[in-house]
N, C-alpha and C positions, 0 to 999 in steps of 0.2 A: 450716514445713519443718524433719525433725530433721535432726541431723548427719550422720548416713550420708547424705540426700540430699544434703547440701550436698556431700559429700566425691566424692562419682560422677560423675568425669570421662568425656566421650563418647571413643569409642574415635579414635583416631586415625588414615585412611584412610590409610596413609602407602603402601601400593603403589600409588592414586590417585596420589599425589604425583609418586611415581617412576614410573610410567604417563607421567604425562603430561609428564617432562622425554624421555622417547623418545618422543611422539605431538609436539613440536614441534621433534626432530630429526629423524626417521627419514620422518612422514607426506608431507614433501616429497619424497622420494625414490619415492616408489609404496608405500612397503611399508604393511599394517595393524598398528597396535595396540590390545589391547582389555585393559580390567582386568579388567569385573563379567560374567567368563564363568564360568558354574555348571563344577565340576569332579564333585560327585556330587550326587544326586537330594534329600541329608539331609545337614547338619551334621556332622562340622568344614566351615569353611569355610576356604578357601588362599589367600593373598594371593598373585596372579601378576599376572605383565605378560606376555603373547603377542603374538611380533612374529611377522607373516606376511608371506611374500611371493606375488606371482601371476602373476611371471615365470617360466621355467624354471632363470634362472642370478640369483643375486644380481649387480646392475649394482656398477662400480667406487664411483659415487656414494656406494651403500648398504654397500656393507663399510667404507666410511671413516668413516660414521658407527656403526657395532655396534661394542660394546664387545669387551675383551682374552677370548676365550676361546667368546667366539661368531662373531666376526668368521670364522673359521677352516671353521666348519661349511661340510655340503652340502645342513641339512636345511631345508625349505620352510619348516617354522613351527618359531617356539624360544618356550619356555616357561621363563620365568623369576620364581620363586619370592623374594621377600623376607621373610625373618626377622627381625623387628628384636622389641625392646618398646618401651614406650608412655611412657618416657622419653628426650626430646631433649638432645642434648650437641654440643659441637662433635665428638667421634669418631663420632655420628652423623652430621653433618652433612657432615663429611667422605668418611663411607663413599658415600651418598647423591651426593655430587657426582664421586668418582669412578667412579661408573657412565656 
């Protein structure tokens, strides 16, 4: 194995991560979350989390659990985009738990 192989770290799912600290908040509540949904047909690919609901009204339950800035909406589905890079810190870790 030469070095470059050795050096090529896998990328890191981290809107999985963040996916799924809202799929064992939010799923109780009724609403859906999904990560690994295609946004175009070809490459770039977007790191989201899509919270949906399939009620008419978000119930009290569920706006207590959305975070500061979605909580507020009236829209059915929200689409939430993660930017991070591929190195871990505690100002990541932090940013990550305050979602």
């Amino acid at each position: 194995m030469s070095n470059t192989e050795k050096q090529i770290k896998p990328k890191t799912l981290w809107h999985d991560w963040f996916g799924n600290l809202f799929k064992v908040s939010l799923i109780p509540t009724g609403l859906e979350v999904a990560t690994d949904v295609p946004v175009m047909k070809q490459l770039p690919e977007a790191d989201i989390v899509i919270i949906r609901r399939h009620s008419k009204i978000w119930t009290k339950e569920q706006l207590e659990r959305l975070p500061d800035g979605i909580r507020h909406t009236r829209a059915k589905h929200v689409l939430v985009e993660l930017k991070f890079t591929e190195s871990i810190n505690i100002d990541a870790i932090c940013q990550i738990a305050g979602y």
